[in-house]
C-alpha positions in Angstrom: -7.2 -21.6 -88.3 -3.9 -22.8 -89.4 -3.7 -20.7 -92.4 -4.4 -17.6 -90.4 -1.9 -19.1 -87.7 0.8 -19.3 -90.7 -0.1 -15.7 -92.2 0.3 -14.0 -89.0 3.6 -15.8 -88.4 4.8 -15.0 -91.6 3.9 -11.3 -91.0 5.8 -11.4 -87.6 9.3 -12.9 -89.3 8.7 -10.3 -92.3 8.4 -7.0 -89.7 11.9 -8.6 -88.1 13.3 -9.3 -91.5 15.3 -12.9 -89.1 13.9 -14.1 -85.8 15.1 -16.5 -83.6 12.6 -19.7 -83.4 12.0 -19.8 -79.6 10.8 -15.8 -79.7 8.0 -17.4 -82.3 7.3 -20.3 -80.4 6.9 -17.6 -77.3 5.3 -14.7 -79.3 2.5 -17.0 -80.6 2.5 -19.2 -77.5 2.9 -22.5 -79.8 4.9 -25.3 -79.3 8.4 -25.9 -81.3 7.5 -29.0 -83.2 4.1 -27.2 -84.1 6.2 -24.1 -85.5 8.8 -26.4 -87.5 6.0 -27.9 -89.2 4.9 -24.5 -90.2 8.4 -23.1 -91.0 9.4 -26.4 -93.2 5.8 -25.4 -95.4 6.9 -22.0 -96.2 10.4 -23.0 -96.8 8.8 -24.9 -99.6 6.7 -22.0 -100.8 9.9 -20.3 -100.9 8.7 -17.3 -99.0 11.4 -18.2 -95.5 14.5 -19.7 -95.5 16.4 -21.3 -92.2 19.7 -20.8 -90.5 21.1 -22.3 -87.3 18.4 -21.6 -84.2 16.3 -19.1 -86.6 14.6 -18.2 -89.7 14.4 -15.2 -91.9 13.1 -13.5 -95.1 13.7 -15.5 -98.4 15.6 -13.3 -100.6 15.1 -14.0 -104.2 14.3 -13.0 -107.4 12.3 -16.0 -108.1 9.1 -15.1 -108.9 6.0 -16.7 -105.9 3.8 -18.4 -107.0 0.4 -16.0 -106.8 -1.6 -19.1 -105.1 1.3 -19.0 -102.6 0.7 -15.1 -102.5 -2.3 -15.0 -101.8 -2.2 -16.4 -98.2 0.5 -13.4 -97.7 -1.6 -10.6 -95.4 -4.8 -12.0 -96.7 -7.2 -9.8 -94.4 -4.3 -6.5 -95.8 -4.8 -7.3 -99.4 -9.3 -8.0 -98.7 -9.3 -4.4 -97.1 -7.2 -2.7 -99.6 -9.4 -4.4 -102.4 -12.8 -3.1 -100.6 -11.3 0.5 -100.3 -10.1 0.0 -104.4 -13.5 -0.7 -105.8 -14.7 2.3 -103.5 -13.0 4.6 -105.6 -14.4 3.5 -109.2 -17.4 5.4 -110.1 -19.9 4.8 -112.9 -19.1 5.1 -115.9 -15.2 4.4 -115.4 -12.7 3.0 -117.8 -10.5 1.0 -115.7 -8.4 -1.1 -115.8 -7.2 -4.0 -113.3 -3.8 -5.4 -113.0 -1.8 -8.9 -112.5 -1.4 -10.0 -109.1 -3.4 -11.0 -105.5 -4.2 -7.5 -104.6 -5.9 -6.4 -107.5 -7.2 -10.0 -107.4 -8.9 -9.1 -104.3 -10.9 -6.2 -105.3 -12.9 -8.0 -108.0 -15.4 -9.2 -105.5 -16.1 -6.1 -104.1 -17.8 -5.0 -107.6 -19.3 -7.7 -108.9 -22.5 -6.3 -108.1 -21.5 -2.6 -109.4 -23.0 -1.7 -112.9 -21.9 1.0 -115.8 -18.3 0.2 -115.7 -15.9 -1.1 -118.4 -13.2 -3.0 -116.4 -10.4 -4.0 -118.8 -7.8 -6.9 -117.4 -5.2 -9.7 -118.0 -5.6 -10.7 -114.7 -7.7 -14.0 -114.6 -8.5 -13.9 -111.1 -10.2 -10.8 -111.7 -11.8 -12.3 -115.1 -13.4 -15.6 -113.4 -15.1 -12.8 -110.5 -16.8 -10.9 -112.8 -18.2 -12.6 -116.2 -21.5 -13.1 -114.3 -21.8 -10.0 -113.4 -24.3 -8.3 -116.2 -24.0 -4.9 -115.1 -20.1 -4.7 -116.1 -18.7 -4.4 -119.9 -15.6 -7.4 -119.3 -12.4 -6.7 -121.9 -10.0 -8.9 -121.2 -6.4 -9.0 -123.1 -5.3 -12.1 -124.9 -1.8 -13.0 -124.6 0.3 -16.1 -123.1 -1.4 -17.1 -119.6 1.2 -17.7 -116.9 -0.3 -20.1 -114.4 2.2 -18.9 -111.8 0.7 -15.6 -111.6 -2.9 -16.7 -113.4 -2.5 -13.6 -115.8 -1.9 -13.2 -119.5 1.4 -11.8 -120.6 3.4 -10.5 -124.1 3.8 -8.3 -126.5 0.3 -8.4 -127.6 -1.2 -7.6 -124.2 0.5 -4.3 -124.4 -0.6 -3.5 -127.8 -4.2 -4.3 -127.2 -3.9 -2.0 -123.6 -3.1 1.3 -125.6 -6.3 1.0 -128.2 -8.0 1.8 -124.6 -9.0 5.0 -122.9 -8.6 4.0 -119.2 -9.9 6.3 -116.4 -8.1 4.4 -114.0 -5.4 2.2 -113.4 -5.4 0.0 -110.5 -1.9 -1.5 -110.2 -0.2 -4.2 -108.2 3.2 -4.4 -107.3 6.0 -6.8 -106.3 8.2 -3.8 -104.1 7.7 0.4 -103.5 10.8 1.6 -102.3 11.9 5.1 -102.3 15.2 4.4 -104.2 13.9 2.0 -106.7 10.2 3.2 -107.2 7.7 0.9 -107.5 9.0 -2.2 -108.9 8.3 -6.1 -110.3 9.7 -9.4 -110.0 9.1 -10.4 -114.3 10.0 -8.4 -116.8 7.4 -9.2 -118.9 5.1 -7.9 -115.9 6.5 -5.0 -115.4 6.2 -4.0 -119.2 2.6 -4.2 -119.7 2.4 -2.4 -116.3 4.5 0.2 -117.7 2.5 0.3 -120.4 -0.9 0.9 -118.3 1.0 3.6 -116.0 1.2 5.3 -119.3 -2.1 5.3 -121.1 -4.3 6.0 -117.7 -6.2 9.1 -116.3 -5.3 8.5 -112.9 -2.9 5.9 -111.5 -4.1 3.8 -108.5 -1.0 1.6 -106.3 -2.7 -1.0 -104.5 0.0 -2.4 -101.7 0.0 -3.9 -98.5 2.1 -2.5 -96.0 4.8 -5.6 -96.5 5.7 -4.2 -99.9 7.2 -0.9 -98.4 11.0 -1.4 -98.7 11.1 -4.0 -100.9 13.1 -4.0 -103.9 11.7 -6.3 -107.1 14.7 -6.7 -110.0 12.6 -4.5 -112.7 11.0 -0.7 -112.1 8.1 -0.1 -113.9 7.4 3.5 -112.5 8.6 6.5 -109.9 6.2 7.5 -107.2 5.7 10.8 -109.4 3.4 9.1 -111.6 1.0 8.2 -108.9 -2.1 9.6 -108.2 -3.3 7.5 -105.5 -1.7 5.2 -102.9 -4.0 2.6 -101.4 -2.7 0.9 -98.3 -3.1 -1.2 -95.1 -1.4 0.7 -92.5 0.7 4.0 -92.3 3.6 4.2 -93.9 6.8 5.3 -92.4 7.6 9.0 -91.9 9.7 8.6 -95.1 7.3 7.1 -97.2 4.6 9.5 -96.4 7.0 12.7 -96.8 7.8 10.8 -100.4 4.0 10.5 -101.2 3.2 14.0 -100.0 6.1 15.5 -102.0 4.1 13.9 -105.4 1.4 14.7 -104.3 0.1 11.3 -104.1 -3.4 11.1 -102.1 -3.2 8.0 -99.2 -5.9 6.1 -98.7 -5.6 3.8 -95.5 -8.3 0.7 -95.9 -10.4 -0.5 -93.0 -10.3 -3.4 -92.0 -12.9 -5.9 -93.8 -15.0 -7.7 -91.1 -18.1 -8.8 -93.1 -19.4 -9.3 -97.1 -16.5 -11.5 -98.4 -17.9 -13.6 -101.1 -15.5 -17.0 -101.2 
């Protein structure tokens, strides 16, 4: 109950970019010592900072922790992961990218069967090496426990002896001036690098990344073929996506099967 409390708070002071703390304290109906408890906990995840009577938005191009990410629009990133795997037919070469979103959708195949799913991501890795009815290829490199992926050089090089189907990708920002971007540069290579080699191209982001800027673009919204998302985007996003030519896919929301 907390957690969800503290995600759906965080999602109200993210819409509003700053908020003043009493319009919390009203919005949630929650008392002011409770919501300084909460406030002081994500100031030390590093995801809010405070100022005088308010709080706001942490801007930084520290990386988040992912374990810290994944409590960001949760419920966003299970739907989006559900509406993912819906898209991966048999027989698919795919592969699955670093980060909590593309995390997400490994659950919602582990029971799928005639797939090749090829990943650095070791969220995605520890979901599905019991599954029997999936080929596992994962990348070697150096594992970042921040992000609990594999990363380097090497990754990269491995990635393009591959004939992937489909890319699923995560991101850090989509913005229409920047693209799509990424907090590490060593992320944002081997993404680069994936963008590059796959069939079709698959963005997997919560509604929270529209607008943001990460420091490194890894590619334009031209090289998407599919957009999967959590709620409608803005007028301008979707008049960007349509001029690509990029399909939308809106996920519903999950509300039952979640394996924890």
């Amino acid at each position: 109950m907390k957690e969800l409390l503290m995600r759906e708070i965080l999602a109200y002071i993210r819409e509003r970019r700053s908020v003043q703390l009493p319009d919390i304290c009203s919005h949630f109906e929650i008392s002011m010592s409770t919501l300084r408890r909460y406030i002081s906990a994500m100031c030390e995840d590093g995801l809010v900072e405070k100022y005088y009577g308010g709080v706001r938005i942490r801007v930084s191009r520290e990386l988040i922790p992912l374990s810290h990410r994944k409590l960001i629009n949760y419920d966003g990133k299970l739907a989006i992961g559900r509406a993912a795997a819906s898209l991966v037919e048999e027989g698919d070469v795919i592969y699955m990218d670093s980060g909590s979103t593309v995390g997400a959708m490994a659950q919602f195949l582990e029971k799928r069967e005639g797939i090749t799913v090829i990943t650095n991501n070791y969220l995605v890795i520890s979901r599905l090496t019991a599954s029997s009815g999936i080929q596992l290829i994962t990348l070697s490199g150096e594992y970042n426990q921040k992000i609990f992926s594999f990363l380097g050089s090497r990754v990269s090089e491995l990635l393009r002896t591959y004939n992937v189907s489909k890319a699923f990708m995560g991101t850090s920002g989509f913005s229409l001036s920047s693209g799509i971007t990424h907090s590490t540069q060593q992320e944002a290579a081997v993404k680069r690098t994936a963008v590059e080699i796959a069939g079709r191209v698959i963005l997997l982001a919560d509604n929270l990344k529209f607008g943001t800027v990460a420091p490194f673009t890894y590619c334009g919204i031209e090289k998407l073929d599919c957009l999967v998302t959590d709620q409608e985007p803005a007028p301008d996003f979707r008049k960007a996506l349509e001029g690509a030519q990029v399909q939308l896919q809106i996920a519903d929301a999950v509300t039952e099967g979640i394996n924890s």
